[in-house]
PAZA-404976 format. One record per residue (C-alpha): residue in one letter; residue number from 1; x, y, z. Coordinates in steps of 0.5 Angstrom, whole numbers, padded with zeros to 4 digits, m for minus. Example, Ala and Ser with C-alpha at 12.3 -4.5 7.8 and 13.67 -1.06 7.14 Angstrom:
SITE   aa     i       x       y       z
SITE    A     1    0025   m0009    0016
SITE    S     2    0027   m0002    0014
This chain:
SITE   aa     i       x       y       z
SITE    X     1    0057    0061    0069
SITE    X     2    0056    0054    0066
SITE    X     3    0049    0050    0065
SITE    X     4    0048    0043    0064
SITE    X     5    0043    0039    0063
SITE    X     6    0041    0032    0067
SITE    X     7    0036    0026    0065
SITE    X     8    0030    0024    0070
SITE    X     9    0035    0019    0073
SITE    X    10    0040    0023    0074
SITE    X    11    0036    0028    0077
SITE    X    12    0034    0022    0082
SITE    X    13    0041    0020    0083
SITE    X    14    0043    0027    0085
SITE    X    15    0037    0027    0090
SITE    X    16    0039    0021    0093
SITE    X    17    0047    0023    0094
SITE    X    18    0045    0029    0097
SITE    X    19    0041    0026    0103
SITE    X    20    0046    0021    0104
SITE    X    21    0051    0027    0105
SITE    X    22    0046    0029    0109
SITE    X    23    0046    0023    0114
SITE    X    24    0039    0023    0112
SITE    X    25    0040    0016    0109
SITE    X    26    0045    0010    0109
SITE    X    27    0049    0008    0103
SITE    X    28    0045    0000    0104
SITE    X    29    0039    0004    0103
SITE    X    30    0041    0008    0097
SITE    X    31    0043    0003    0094
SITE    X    32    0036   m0002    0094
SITE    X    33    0033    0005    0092
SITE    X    34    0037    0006    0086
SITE    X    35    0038   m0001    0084
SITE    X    36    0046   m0001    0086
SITE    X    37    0051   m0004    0089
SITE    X    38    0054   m0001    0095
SITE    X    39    0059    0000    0091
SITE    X    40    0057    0003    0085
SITE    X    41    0054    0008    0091
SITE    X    42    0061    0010    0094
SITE    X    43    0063    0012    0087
SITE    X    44    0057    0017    0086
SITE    X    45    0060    0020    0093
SITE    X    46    0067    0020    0091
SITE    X    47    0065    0023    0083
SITE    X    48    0060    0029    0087
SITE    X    49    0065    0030    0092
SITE    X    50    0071    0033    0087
SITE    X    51    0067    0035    0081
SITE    X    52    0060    0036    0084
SITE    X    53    0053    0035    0081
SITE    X    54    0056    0035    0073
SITE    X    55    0060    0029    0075
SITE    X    56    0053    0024    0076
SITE    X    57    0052    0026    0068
SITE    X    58    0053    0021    0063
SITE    X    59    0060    0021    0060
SITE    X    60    0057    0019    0054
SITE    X    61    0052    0024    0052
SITE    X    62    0053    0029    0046
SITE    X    63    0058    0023    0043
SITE    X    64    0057    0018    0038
SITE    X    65    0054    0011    0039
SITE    X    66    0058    0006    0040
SITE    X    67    0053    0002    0036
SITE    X    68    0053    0008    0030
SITE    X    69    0054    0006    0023
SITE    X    70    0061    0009    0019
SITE    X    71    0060    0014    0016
SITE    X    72    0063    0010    0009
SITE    X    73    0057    0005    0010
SITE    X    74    0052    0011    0010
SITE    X    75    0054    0014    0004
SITE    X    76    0054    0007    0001
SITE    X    77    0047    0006    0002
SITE    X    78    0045    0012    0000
SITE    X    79    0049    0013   m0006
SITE    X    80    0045    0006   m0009
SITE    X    81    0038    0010   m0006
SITE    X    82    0041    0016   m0010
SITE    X    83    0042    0012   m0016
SITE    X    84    0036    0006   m0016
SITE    X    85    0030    0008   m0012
SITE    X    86    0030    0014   m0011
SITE    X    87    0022    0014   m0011
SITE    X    88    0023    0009   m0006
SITE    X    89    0019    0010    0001
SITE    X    90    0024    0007    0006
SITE    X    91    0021    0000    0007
SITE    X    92    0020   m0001    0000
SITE    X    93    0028    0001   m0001
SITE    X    94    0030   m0003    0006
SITE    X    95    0028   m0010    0003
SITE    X    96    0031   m0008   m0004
SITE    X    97    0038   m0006   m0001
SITE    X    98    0037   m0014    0004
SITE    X    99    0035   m0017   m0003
SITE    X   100    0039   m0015   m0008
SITE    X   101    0046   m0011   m0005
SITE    X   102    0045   m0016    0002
SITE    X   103    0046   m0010    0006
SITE    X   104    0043   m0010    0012
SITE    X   105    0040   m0003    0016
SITE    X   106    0034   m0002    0019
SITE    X   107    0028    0002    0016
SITE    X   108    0028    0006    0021
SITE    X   109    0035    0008    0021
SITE    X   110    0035    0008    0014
SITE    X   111    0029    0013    0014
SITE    X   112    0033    0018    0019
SITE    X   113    0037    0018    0013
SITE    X   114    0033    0019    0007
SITE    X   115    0030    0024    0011
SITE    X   116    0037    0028    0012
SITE    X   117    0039    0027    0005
SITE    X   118    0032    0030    0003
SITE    X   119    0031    0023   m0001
SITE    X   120    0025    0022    0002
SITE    X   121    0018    0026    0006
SITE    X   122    0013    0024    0010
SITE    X   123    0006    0025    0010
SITE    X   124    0006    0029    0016
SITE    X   125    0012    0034    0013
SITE    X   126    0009    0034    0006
SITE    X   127    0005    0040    0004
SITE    X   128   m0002    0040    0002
SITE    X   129   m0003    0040   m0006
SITE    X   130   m0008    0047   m0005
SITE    X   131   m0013    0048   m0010
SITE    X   132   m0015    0056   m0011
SITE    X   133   m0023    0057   m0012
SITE    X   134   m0024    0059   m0019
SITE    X   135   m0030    0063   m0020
SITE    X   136   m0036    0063   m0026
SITE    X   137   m0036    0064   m0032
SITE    X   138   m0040    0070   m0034
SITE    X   139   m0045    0067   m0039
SITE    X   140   m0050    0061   m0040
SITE    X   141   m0047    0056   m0045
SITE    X   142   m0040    0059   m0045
SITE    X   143   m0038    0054   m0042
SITE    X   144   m0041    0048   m0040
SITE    X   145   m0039    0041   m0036
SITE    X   146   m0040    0034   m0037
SITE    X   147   m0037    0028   m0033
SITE    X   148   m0040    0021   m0032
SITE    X   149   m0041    0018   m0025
SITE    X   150   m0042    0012   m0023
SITE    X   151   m0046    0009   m0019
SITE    X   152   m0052    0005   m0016
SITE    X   153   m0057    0009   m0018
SITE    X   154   m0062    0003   m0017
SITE    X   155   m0060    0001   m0011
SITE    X   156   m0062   m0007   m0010
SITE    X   157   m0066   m0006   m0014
SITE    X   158   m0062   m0005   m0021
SITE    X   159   m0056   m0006   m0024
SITE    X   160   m0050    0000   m0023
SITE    X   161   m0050    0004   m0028
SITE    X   162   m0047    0011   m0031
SITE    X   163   m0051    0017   m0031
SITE    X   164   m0048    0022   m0037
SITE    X   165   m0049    0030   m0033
SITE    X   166   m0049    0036   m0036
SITE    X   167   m0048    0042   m0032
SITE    X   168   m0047    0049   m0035
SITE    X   169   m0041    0053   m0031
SITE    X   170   m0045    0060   m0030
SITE    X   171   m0052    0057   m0027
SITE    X   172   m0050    0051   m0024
SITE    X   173   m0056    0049   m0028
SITE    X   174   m0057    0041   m0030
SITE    X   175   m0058    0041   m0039
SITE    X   176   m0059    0035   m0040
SITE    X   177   m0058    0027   m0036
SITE    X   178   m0058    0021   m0039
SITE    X   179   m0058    0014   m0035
SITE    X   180   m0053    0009   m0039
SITE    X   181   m0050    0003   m0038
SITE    X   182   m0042    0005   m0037
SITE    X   183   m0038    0012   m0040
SITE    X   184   m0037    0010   m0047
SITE    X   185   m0037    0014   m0054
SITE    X   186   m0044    0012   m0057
SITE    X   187   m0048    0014   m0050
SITE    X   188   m0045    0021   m0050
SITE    X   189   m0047    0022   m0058
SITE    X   190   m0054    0021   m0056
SITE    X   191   m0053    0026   m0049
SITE    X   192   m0049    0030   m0053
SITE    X   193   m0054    0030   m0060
SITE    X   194   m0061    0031   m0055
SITE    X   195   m0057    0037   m0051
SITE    X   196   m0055    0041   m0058
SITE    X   197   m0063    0039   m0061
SITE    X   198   m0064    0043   m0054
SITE    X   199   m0059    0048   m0052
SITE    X   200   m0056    0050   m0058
SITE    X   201   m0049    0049   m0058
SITE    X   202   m0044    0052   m0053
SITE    X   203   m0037    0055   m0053
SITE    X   204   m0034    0049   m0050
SITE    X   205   m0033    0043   m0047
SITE    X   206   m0031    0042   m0040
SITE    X   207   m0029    0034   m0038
SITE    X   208   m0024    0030   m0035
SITE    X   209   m0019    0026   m0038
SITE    X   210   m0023    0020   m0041
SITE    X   211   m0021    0016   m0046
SITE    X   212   m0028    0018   m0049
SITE    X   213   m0025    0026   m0049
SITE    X   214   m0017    0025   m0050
SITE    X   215   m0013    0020   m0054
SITE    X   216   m0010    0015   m0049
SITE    X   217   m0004    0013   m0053
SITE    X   218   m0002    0015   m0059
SITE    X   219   m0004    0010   m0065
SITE    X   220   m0003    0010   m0073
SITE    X   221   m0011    0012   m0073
SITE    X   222   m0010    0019   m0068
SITE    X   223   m0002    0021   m0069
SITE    X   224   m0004    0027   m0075
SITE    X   225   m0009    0029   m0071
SITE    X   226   m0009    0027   m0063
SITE    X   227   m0018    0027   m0063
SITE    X   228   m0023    0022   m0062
SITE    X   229   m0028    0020   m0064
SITE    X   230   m0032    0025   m0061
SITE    X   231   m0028    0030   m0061
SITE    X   232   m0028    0030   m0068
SITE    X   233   m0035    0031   m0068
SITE    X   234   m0034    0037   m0064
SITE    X   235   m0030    0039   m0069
SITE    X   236   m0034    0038   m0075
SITE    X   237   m0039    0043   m0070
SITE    X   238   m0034    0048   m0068
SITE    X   239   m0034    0046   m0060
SITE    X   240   m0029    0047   m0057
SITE    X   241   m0027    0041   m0051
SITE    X   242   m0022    0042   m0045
SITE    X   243   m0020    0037   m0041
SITE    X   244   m0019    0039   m0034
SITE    X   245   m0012    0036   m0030
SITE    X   246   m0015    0034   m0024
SITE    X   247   m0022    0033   m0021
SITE    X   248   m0022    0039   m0017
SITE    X   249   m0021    0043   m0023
SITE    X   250   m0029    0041   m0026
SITE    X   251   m0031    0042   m0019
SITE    X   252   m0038    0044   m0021
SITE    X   253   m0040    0038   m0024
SITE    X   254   m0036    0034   m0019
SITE    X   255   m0041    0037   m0013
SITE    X   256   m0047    0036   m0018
SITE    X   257   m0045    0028   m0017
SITE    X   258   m0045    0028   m0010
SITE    X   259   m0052    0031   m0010
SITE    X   260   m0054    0028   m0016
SITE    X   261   m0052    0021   m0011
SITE    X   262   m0056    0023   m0006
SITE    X   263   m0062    0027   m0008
SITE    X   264   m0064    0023   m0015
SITE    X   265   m0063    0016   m0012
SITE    X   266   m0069    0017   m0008
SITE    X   267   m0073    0020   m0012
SITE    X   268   m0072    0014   m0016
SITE    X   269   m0073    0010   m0010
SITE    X   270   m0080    0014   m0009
SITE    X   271   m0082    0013   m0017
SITE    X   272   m0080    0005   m0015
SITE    X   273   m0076    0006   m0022
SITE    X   274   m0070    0001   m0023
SITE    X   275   m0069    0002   m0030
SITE    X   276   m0065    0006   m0035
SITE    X   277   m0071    0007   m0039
SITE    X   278   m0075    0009   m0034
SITE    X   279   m0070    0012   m0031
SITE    X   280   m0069    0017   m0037
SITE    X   281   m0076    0019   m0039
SITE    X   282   m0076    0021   m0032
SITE    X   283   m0069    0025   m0033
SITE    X   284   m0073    0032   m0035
SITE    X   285   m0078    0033   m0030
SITE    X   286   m0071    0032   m0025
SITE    X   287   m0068    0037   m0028
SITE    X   288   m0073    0043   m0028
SITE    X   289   m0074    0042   m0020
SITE    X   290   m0067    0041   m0020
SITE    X   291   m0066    0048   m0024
SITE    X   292   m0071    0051   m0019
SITE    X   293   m0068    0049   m0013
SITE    X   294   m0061    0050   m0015
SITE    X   295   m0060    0055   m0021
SITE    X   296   m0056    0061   m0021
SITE    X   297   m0058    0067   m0025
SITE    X   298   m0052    0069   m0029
SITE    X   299   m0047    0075   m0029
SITE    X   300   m0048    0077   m0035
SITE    X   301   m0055    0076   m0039
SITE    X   302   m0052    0073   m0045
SITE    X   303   m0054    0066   m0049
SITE    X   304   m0048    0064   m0051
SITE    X   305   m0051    0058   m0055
SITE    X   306   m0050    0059   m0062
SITE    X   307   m0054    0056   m0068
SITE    X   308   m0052    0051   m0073
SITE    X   309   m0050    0053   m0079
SITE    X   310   m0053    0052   m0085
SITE    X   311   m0047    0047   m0088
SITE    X   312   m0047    0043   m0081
SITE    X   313   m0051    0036   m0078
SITE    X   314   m0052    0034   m0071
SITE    X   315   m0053    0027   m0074
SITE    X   316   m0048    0027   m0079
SITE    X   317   m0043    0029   m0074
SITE    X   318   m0045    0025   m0069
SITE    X   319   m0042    0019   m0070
SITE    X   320   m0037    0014   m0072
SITE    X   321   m0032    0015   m0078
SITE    X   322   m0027    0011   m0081
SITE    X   323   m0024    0012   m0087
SITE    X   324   m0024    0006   m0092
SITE    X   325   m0020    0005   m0099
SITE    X   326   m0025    0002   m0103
SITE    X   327   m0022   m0004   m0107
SITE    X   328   m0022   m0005   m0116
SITE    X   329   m0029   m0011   m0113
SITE    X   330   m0032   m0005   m0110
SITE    X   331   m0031   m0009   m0103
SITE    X   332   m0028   m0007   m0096
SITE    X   333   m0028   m0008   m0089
SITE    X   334   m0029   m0006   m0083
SITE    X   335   m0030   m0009   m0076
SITE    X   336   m0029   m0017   m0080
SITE    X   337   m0036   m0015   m0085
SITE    X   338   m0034   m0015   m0091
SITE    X   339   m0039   m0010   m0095
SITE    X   340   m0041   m0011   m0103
SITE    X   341   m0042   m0004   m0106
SITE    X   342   m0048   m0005   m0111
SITE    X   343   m0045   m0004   m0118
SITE    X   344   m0048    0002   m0120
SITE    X   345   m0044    0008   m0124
SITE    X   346   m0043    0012   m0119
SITE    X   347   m0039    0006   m0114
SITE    X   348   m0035    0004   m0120
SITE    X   349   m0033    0011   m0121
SITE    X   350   m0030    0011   m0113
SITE    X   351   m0026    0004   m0115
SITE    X   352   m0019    0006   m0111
SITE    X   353   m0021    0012   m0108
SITE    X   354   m0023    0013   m0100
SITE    X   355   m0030    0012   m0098
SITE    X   356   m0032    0014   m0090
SITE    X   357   m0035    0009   m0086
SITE    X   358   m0041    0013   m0081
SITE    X   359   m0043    0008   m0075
SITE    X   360   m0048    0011   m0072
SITE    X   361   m0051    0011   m0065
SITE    X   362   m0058    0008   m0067
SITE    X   363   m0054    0002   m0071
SITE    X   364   m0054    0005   m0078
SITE    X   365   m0048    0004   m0082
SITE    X   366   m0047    0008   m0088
SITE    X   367   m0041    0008   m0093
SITE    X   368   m0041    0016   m0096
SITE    X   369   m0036    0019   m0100
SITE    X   370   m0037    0027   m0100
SITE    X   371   m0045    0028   m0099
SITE    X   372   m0048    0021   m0103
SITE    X   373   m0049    0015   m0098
SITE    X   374   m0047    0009   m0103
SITE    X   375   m0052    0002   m0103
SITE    X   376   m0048   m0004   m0101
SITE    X   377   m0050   m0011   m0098
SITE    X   378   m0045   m0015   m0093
SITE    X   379   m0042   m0021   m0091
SITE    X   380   m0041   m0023   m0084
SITE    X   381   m0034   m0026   m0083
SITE    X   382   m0034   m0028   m0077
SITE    X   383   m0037   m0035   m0079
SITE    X   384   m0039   m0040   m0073
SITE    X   385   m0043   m0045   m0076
SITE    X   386   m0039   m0051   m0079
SITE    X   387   m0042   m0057   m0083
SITE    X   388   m0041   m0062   m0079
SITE    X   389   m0035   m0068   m0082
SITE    X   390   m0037   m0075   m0082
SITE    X   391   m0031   m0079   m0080
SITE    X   392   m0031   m0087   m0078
SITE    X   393   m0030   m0090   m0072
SITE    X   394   m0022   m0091   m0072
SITE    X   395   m0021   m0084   m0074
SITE    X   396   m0025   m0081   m0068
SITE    X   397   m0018   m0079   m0063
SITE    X   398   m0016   m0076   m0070
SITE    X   399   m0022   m0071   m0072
SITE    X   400   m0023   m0069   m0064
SITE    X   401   m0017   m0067   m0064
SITE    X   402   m0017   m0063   m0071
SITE    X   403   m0024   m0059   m0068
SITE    X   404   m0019   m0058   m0061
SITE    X   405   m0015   m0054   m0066
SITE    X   406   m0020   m0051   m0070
SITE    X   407   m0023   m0049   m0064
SITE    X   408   m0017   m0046   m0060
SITE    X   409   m0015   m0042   m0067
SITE    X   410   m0022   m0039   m0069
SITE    X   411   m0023   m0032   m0067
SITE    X   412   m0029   m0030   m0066
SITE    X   413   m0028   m0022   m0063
SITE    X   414   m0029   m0016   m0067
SITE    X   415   m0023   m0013   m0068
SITE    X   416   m0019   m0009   m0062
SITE    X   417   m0019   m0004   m0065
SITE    X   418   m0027   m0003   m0067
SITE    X   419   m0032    0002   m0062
SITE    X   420   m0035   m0001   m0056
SITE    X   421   m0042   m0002   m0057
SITE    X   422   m0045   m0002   m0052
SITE    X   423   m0048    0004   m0052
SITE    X   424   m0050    0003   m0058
SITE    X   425   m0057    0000   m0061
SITE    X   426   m0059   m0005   m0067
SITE    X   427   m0053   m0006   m0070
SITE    X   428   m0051   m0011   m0075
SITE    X   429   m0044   m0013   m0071
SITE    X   430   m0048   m0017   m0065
SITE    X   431   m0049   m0023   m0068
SITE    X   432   m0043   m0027   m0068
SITE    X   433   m0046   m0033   m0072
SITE    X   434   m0045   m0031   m0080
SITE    X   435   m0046   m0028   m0085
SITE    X   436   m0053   m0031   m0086
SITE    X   437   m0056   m0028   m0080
SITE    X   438   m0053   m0021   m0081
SITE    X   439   m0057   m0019   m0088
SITE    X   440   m0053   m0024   m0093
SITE    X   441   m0058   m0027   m0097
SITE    X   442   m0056   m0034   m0100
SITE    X   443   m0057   m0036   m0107
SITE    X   444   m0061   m0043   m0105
SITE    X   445   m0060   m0049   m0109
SITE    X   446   m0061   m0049   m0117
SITE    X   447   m0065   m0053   m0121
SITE    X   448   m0062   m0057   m0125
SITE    X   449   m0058   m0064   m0125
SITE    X   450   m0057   m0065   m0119
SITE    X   451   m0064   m0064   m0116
SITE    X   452   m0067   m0068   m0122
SITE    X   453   m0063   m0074   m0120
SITE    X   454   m0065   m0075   m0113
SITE    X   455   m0072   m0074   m0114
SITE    X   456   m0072   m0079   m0121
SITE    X   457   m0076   m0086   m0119
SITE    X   458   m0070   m0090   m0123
SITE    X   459   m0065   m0087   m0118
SITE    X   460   m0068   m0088   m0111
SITE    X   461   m0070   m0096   m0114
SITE    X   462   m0062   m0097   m0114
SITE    X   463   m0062   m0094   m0108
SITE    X   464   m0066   m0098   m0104
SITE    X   465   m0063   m0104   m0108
SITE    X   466   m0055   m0102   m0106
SITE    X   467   m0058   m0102   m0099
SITE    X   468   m0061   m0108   m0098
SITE    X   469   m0055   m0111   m0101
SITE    X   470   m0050   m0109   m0095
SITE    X   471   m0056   m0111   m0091
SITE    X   472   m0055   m0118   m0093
SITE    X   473   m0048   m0118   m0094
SITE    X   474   m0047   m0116   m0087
């Protein structure tokens, strides 16, 4: 017994045959009906009455299209995908093949193809990314997680900023908050050294992949040891700093941020606070109403926060440090100021050797080899301020066009390679207009022959006489 399969129009056509055998309608009428000719009709009477109903099936179905690309063709288009684009969606690799292979196919049968050939899945296919809870830690201070989030913490009523959170993975307890203008290193010194003053210091540090936590590239200052500036500070403290892949892997400070979001930036709203300072003096009281409502008590009792050892410093460590050569004229550089060590016997012993610059979160900057800080003066090389030329009046188009140039080429940026300050207060390097404004003390004119002279009677006497001179000759 043999079964085959018909369409809703050849199904119709049937029905249609079948009455017109019946003498229950005329061939004219079939063939209004069915949108045929007459004789199209008298051939679906003759096809039924030799092979039946599978006659009125389509002699076309379960073979290839007239209109189907080769076999070969196809390969061809997708041994270049294989080779090219192999990362490619459809669309993307469709206009590559017409633009740089002049092979024309449509998206869609590409599509059909990058699909049979597993080179390509659709979203609708492709199988969710799924993310297995992770359960607490066991204790307080194990593990703690900090993120930033931004946001439009005031509203209309301030400037977006970011907030600094400290959550600790056991409780769900908020440590610490502070409000600053972005994500950068010297906020999160000043976060991270009022948590430590507090809590102590914990196990580890949970965070995402930010430049502040993780080398972003690798550089001649970081290839030996792969750390930023604040992870060696961490160090230096023995904490430990764990950079989590993905977002969901730090949920817990990830959820914090969304009810931080929705909760803090109405009482914000309520205290009519719009700036980061008083954003900040009101942070504690947040935290402990927050703590109350949302704490968790953890699963075992014990503080894991440790004290600081004898030999270790919050504020010694917190902070930026790069290592400078002192030169045989006690002078180095950093960040385009030149600072002069004063000449006393201790600094004219470190001549050659390697001094730490420490820039501070709060503007201090010292020059420190091993305990000792060392005294220095600077100089800003960074100089704006040029003594104005007197030119003639035919040498105008000339001296324009030197100042263009001075222009064009005078750098006054710190160095690309030098911290961003924003999160620092204070400090010497604000100030791009010379050295005068940054500490260097000018020597101021000497007395002597010069300003004798032009404070002498008998000088300012042949000066007037010269001038009425060229008055009178002019």
């Amino acid at each position: 017994m043999s079964f085959f399969t018909m369409s809703q129009k050849e199904l119709n056509r049937l029905e249609v045959v079948q009455q017109i055998r019946a003498r229950r309608m005329s061939v004219v009428q079939a063939a209004a009906l069915l949108n045929l000719s007459r004789s199209q009709v008298h051939r679906l009477l003759q096809a039924y009455a030799k092979d039946g109903a599978s006659s009125l099936i389509s002699g076309k179905r379960g073979k290839p299209s007239n209109r189907r690309h080769s076999e070969e063709f196809r390969n061809t288009v997708l041994d270049l995908v294989r080779g090219s684009y192999r990362d490619f969606g459809p669309t993307l690799a469709c206009e590559k093949l017409a633009e740089l292979h002049q092979i024309s196919v449509s998206k869609e049968t590409l599509r059909q193809w990058m699909k049979e050939a597993e080179l390509w899945t659709s979203r609708r296919e492709r199988r969710r990314q799924i993310y297995q809870p992770r359960g607490r830690r066991d204790c307080f201070g194990e593990l703690v997680q900090i993120d930033g989030s931004h946001h439009w913490w005031f509203e209309e009523r301030g400037p977006k900023c970011a907030l600094l959170v400290y959550i600790d993975d056991a409780t769900g307890k908020l440590l610490h908050l502070r409000f600053a203008a972005s994500e950068n290193m010297f906020d999160y010194f000043h976060a991270t050294k009022a948590y430590l003053s507090q809590w102590g210091k914990p196990l580890a540090f949970y965070s995402d992949k930010h430049g502040v936590f993780r080398t972003t590239h690798s550089s001649r200052e970081d290839r030996t040891s792969g750390m930023t500036q604040f992870g060696r500070a961490l160090h230096e403290l023995n904490i430990d700093i764990i950079c989590a892949n993905t977002p969901q892997a730090k949920g817990r400070v990830e959820r914090a941020n969304r009810t931080l979001q929705d909760r803090l930036v109405k009482e914000l709203r309520l205290r009519d606070i719009s700036t980061i300072e008083a954003a900040n003096a009101y942070a504690p009281a947040f935290i402990a109403d927050f703590n109350t409502r949302f704490g968790k008590q953890a699963r075992n009792p014990k503080n894991m926060h440790r004290p600081l050892a004898d030999h270790e410093s919050i504020d010694g460590a917190m902070c930026r440090k790069e290592v400078r050569a002192l030169s045989q004229s006690l002078t180095l550089r950093y960040d385009k100021v030149l600072f002069i060590l004063d000449p006393t016997d201790a600094a004219k012993r470190l001549a050659g050797q390697k001094v730490v610059v420490c820039d501070y979160p709060d503007g201090r900057l010292e020059i420190v080899h091993g305990t000792h800080a060392l005294p220095y003066r600077t100089f800003d090389k960074l100089r704006s301020v040029h003594r104005s030329p007197v030119v003639e009046n035919k040498r105008l188009d000339d001296m324009l066009a030197f100042v263009a140039q001075m222009q064009a080429g005078r750098d006054l940026q710190r160095t690309k390679h030098g911290p961003s300050r924003i999160g620092q207060t204070n400090h010497m390097f604000a100030i791009p207009d010379g050295s005068e404004s940054n500490g260097y003390q000018k020597s101021g004119r000497k007395p002597g022959r010069r300003t004798d002279s032009m404070n002498d009677p008998a000088v300012l006497a042949r000066r007037e006489r010269a001038l009425a001179r060229i008055a009178a000759s002019e």
